[in-house]
ZADO-1210 file (C-alpha; in nm, 4 decimals, padded with zeros to 6 digits):
<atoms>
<atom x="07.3460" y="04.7113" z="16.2051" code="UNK" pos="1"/>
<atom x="07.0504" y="04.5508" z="16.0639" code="UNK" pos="2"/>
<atom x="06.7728" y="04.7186" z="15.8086" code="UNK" pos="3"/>
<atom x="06.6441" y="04.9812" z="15.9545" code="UNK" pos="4"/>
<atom x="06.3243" y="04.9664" z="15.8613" code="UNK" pos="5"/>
<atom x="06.3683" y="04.5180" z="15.9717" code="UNK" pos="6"/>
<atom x="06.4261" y="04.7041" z="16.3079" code="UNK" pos="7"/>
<atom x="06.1142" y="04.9476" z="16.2940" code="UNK" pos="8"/>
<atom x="05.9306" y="04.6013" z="16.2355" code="UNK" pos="9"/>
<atom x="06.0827" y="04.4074" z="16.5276" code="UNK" pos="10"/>
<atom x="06.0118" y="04.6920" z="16.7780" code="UNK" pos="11"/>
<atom x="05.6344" y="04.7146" z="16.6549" code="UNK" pos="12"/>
<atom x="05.5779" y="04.3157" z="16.6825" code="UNK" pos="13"/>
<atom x="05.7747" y="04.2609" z="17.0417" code="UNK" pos="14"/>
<atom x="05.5221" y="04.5760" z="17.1723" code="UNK" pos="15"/>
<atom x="05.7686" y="04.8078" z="17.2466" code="UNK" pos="16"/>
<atom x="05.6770" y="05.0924" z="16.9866" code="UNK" pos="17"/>
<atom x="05.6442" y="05.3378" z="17.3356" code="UNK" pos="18"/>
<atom x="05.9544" y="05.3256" z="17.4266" code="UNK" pos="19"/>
<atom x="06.1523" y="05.3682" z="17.0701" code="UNK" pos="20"/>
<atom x="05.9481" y="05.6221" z="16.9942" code="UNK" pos="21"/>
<atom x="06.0538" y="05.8583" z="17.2754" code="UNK" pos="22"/>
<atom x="06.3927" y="05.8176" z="17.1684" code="UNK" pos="23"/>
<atom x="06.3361" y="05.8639" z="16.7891" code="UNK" pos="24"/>
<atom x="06.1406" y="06.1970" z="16.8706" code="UNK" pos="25"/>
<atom x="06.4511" y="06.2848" z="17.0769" code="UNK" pos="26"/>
<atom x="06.7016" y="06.2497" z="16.8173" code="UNK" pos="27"/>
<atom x="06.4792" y="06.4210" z="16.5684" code="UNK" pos="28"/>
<atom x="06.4738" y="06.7044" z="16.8644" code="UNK" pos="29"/>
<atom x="06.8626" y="06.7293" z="16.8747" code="UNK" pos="30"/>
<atom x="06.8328" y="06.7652" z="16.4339" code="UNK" pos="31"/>
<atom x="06.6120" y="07.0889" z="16.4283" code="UNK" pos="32"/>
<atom x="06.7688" y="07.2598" z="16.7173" code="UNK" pos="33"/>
<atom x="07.0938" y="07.2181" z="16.4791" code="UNK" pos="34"/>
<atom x="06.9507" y="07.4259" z="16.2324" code="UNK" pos="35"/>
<atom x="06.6636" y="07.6561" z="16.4092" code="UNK" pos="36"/>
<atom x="06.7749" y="07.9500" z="16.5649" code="UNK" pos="37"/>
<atom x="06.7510" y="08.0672" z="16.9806" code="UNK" pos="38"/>
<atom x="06.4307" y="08.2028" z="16.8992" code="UNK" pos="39"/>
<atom x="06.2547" y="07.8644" z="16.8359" code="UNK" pos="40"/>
<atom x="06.2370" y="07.6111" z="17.1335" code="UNK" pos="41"/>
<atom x="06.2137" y="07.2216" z="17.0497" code="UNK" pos="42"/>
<atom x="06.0205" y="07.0327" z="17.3373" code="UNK" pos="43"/>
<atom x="05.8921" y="06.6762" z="17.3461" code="UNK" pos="44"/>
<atom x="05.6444" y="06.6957" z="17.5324" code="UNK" pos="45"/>
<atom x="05.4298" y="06.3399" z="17.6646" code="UNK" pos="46"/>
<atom x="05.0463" y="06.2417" z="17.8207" code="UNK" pos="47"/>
<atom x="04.9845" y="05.9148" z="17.9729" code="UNK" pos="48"/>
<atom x="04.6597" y="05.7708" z="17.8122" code="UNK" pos="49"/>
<atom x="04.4414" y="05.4672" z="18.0029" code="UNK" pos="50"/>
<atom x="04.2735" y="05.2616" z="17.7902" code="UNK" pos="51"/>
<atom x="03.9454" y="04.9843" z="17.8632" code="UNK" pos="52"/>
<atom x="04.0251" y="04.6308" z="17.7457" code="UNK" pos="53"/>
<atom x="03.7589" y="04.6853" z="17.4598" code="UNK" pos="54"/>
<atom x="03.7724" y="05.0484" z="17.4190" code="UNK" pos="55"/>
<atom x="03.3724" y="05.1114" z="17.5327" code="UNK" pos="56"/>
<atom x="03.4538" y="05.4115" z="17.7590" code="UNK" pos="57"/>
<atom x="03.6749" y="05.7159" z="17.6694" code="UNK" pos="58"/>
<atom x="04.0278" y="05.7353" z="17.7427" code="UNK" pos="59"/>
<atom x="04.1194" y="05.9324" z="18.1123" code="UNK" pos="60"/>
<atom x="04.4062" y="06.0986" z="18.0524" code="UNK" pos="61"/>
<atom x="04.6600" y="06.2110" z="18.3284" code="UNK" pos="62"/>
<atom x="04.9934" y="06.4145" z="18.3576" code="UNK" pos="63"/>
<atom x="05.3034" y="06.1922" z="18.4416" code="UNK" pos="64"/>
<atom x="05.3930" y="06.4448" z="18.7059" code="UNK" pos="65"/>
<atom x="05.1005" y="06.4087" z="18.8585" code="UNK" pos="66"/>
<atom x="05.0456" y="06.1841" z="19.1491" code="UNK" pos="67"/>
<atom x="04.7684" y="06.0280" z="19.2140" code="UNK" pos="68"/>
<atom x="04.7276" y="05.7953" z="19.5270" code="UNK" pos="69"/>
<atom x="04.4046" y="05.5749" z="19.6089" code="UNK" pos="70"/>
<atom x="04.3021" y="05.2360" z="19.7904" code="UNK" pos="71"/>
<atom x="04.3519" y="04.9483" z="19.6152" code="UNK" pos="72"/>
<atom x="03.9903" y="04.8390" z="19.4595" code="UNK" pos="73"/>
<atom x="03.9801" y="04.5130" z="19.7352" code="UNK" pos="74"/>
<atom x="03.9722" y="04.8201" z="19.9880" code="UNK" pos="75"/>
<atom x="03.6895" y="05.0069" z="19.8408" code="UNK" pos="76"/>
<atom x="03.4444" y="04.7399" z="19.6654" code="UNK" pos="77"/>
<atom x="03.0845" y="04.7394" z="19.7887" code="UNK" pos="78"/>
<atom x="03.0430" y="04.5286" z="20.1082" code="UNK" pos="79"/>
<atom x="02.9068" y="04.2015" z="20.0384" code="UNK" pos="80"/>
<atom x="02.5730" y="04.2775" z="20.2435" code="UNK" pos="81"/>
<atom x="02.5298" y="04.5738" z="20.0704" code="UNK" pos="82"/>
<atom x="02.4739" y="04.4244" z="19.7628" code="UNK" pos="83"/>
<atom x="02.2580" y="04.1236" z="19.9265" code="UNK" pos="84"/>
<atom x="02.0096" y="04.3858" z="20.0084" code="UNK" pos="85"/>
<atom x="01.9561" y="04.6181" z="19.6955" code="UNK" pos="86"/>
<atom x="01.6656" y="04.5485" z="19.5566" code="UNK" pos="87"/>
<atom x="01.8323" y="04.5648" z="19.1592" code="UNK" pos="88"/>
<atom x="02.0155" y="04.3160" z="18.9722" code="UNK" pos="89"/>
<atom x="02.3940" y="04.4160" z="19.0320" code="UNK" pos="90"/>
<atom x="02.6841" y="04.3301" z="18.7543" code="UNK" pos="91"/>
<atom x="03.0262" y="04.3740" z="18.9480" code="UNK" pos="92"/>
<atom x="03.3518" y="04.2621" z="18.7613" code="UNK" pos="93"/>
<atom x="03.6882" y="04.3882" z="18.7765" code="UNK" pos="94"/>
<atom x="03.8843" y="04.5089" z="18.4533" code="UNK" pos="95"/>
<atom x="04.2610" y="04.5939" z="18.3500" code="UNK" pos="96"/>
<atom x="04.3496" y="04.8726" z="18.1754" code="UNK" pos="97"/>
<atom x="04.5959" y="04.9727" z="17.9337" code="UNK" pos="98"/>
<atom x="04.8441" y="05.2255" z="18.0186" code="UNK" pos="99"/>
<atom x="05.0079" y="05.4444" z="17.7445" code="UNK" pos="100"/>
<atom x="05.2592" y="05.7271" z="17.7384" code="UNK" pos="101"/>
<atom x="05.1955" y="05.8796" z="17.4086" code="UNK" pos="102"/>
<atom x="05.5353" y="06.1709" z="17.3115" code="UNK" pos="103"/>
<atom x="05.4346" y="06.4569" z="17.0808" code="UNK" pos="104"/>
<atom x="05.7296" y="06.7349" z="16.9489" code="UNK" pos="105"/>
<atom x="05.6553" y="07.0593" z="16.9795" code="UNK" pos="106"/>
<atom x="05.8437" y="07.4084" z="16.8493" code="UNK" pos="107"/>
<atom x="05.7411" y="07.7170" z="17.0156" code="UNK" pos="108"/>
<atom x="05.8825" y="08.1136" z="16.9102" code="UNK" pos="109"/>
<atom x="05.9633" y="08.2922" z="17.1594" code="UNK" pos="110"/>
<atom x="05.9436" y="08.5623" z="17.3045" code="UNK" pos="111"/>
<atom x="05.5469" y="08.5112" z="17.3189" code="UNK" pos="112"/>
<atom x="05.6127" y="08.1623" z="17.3379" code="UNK" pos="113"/>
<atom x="05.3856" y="08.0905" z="17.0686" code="UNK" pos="114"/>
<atom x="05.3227" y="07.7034" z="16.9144" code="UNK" pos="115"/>
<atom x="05.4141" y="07.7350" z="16.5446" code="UNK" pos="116"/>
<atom x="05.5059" y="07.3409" z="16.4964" code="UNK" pos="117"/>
<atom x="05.4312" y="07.0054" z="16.5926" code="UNK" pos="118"/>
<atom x="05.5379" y="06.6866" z="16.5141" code="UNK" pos="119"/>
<atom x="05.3641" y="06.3486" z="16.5279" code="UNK" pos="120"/>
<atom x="05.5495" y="05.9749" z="16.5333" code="UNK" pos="121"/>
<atom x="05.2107" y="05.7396" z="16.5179" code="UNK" pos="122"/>
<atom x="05.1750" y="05.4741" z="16.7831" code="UNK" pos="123"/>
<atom x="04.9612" y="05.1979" z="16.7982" code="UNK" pos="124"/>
<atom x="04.7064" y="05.3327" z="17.0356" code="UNK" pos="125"/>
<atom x="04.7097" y="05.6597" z="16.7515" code="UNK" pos="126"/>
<atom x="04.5778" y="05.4069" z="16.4914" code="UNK" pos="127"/>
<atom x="04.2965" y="05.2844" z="16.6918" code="UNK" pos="128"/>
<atom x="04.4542" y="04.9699" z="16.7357" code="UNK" pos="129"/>
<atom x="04.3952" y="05.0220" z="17.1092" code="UNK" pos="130"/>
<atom x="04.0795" y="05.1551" z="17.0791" code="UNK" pos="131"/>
<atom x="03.8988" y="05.4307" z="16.8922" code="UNK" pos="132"/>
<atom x="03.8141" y="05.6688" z="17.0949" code="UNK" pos="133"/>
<atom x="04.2428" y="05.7140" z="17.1307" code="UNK" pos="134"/>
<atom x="04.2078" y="05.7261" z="16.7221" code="UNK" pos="135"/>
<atom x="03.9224" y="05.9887" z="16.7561" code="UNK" pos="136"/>
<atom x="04.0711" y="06.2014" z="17.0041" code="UNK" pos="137"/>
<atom x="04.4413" y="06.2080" z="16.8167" code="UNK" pos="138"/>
<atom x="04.2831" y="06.3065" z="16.4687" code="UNK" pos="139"/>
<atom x="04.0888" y="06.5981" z="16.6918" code="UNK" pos="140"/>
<atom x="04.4216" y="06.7122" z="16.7930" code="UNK" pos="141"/>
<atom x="04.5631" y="06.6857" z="16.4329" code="UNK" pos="142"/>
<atom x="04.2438" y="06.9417" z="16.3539" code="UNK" pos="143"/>
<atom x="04.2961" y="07.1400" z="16.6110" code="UNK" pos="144"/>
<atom x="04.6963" y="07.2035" z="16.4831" code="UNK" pos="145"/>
<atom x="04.4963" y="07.2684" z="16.1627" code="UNK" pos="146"/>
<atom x="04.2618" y="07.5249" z="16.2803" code="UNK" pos="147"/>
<atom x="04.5508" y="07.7086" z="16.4169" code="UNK" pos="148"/>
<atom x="04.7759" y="07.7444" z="16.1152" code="UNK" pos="149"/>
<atom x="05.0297" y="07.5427" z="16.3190" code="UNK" pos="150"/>
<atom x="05.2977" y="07.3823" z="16.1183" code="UNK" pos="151"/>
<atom x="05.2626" y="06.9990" z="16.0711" code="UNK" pos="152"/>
<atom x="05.4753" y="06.6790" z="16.0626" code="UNK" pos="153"/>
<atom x="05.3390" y="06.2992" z="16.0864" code="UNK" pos="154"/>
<atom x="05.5682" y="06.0236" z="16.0997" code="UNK" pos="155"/>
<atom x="05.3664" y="05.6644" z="15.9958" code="UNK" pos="156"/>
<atom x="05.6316" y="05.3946" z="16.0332" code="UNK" pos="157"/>
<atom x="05.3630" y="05.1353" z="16.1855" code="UNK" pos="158"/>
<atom x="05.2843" y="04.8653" z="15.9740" code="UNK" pos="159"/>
<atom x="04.9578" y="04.7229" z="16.1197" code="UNK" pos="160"/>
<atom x="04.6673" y="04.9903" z="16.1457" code="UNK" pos="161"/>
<atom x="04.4777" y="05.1669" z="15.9473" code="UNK" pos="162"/>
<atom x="04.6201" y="05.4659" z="15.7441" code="UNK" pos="163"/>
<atom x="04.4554" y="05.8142" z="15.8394" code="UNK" pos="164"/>
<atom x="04.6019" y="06.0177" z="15.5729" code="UNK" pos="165"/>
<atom x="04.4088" y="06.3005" z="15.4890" code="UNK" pos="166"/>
<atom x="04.2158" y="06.2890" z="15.1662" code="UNK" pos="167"/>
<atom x="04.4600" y="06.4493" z="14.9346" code="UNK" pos="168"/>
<atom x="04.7659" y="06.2332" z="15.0477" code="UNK" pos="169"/>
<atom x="04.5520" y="05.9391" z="15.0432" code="UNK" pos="170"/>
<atom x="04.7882" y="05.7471" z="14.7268" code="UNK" pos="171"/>
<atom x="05.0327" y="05.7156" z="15.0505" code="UNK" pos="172"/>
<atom x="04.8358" y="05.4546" z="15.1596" code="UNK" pos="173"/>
<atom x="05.0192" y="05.2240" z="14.8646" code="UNK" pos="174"/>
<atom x="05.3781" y="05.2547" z="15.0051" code="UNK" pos="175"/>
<atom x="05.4296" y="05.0400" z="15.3724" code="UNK" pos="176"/>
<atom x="05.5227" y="05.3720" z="15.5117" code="UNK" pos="177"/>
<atom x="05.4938" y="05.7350" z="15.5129" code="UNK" pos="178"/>
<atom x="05.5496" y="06.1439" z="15.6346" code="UNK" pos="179"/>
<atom x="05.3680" y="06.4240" z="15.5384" code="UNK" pos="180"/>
<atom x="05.3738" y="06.8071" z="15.6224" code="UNK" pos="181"/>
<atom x="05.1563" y="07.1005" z="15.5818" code="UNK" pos="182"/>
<atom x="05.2403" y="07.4287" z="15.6373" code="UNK" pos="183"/>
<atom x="05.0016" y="07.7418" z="15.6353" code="UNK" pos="184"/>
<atom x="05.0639" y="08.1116" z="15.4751" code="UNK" pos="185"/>
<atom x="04.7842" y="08.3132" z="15.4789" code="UNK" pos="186"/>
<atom x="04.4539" y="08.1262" z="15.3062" code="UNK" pos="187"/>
<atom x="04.7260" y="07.8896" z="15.1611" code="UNK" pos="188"/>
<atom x="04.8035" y="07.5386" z="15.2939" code="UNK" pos="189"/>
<atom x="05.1154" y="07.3423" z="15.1543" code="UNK" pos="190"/>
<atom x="05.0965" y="06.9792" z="15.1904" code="UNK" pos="191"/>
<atom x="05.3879" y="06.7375" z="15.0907" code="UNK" pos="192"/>
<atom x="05.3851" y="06.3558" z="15.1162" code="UNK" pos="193"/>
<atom x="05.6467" y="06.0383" z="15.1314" code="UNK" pos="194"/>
<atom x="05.6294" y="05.7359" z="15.1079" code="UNK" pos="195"/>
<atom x="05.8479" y="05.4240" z="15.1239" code="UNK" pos="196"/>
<atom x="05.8714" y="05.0537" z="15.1155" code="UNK" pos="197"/>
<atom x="06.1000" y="04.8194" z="15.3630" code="UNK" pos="198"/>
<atom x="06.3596" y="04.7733" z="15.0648" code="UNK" pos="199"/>
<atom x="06.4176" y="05.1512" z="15.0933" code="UNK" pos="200"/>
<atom x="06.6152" y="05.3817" z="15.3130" code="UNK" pos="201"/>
<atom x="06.4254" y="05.6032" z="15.5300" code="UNK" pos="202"/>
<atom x="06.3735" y="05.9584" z="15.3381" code="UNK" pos="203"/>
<atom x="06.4936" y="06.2761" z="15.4620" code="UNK" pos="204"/>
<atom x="06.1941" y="06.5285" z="15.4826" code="UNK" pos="205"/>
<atom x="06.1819" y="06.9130" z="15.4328" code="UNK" pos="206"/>
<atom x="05.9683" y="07.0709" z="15.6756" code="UNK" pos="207"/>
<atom x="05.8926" y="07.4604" z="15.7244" code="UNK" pos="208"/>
<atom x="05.8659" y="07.4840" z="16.0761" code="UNK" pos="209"/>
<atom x="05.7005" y="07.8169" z="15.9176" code="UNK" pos="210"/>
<atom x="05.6913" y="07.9436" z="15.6122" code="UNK" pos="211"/>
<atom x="06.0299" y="08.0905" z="15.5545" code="UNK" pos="212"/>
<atom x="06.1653" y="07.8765" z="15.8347" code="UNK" pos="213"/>
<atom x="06.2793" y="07.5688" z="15.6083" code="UNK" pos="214"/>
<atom x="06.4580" y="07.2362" z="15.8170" code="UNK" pos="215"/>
<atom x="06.5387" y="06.8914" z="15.6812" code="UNK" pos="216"/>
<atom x="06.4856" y="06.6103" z="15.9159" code="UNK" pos="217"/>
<atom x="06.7010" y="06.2543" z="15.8010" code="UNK" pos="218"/>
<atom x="06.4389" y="05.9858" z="15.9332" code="UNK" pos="219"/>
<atom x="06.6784" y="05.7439" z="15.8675" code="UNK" pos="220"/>
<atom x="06.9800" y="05.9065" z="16.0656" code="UNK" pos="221"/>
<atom x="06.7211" y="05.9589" z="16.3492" code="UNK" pos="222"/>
<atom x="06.6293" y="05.6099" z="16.3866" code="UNK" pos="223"/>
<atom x="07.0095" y="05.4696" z="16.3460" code="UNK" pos="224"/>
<atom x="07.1251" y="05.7169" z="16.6023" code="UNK" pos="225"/>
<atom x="06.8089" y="05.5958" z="16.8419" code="UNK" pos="226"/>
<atom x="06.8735" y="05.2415" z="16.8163" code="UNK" pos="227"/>
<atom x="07.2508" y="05.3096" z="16.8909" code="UNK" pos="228"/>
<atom x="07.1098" y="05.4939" z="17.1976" code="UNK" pos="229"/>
<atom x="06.9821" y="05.2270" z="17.4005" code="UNK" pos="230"/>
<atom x="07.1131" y="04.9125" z="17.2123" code="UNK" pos="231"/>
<atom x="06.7867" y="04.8342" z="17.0383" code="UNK" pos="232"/>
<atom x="06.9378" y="04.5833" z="16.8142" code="UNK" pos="233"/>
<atom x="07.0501" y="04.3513" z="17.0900" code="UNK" pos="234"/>
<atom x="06.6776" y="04.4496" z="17.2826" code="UNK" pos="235"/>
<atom x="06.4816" y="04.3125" z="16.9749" code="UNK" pos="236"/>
<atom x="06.6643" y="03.9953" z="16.9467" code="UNK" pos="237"/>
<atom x="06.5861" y="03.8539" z="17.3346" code="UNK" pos="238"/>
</atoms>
């Protein structure tokens, strides 16, 4: 098998960083329930985001398992007499948008079926690269796990985009990749960063799903076991 990291590389140029990263999460998913007990419940759980070409408007966001059914737009554009006759200037154009099914891991305790952890592989759309308002609205949910003392994991293996490391952890931004945690006890927050080039193997990361609840996630034996999965190796190279 080639690098893994080459790989990582290959999937992010040829555009298909959506699809690998479902099945990385996945395999990271079948590592934690190894080691959590029946009280903890690992879901990945996913949101499909719709993008403008240029990123002017906000993002609409909509459940996959919701269906939604409407005329096509050739159906429902303004009659051509109807615009002969207003009386303002009119602008009509039609635009594609970008689709994106964005997969997010989450651990919840039962029995109150709290959230205690969450874990974040970065996409493309995450970094802004799509637009900003996806970058705005991603680092408001990365508060938000903040704000509720919910244990954290983010998983940077992009290589184009800009870094949104939080200010203590910004020295990551010097290695090609990186994962951090943070964990919360009390008043106290514990943050831990990694970093790594594409000469180096993928690290394995210690995470406290809560504070006494230690797990150790092997990036690298994720990603191997995900590109075995669906072949990636032989996708890539097409």
């Amino acid at each position: 098998m080639e690098n893994t990291n080459s790989l990582l590389a290959q999937i992010e140029q040829r555009g298909l960083w959506e699809y690998f990263h479902k099945d990385w999460l996945l395999e990271i998913r079948s590592q934690l329930r190894e080691q959590l007990p029946d009280t903890y419940h690992v879901f990945v759980e996913s949101e499909t985001i719709l993008v403008t070409p240029e990123g002017e408007e906000a993002p609409t966001r909509s459940k996959p398992d919701v269906a939604v059914a409407r005329k096509e737009f050739s159906e429902v554009s303004v009659p051509p007499q109807a615009l002969k006759n207003t009386s303002a200037a009119v602008i009509e154009l039609d635009e594609l948008c970008e689709e994106f099914t964005q997969y997010s891991l989450l651990i919840r305790r039962s029995p109150d079926n709290h959230v205690v952890a969450a874990l974040e592989i970065l996409s493309p759309s995450n970094k802004g690269l799509s637009s900003r308002f996806d970058r705005d609205k991603y680092l408001q949910k990365r508060d938000d796990y903040r704000g509720a003392g919910v244990s954290f994991m983010e998983i940077d293996a992009l290589l184009n985009g800009e870094r949104i490391l939080p200010d203590s952890l910004r020295r990551l931004g010097d290695f090609q990749r990186h994962a951090w945690t943070a964990v919360y006890h009390g008043a106290r927050r514990r943050v831990r960063g990694y970093g790594w080039n594409s000469t180096d193997p993928l690290p394995i990361v210690p995470w406290y799903v809560e504070w006494d609840r230690p797990a150790a996630l092997d990036l690298e034996v994720a990603a191997k076991a995900a590109f075995q999965f669906n072949r990636w190796e032989s996708l890539v190279e097409r």
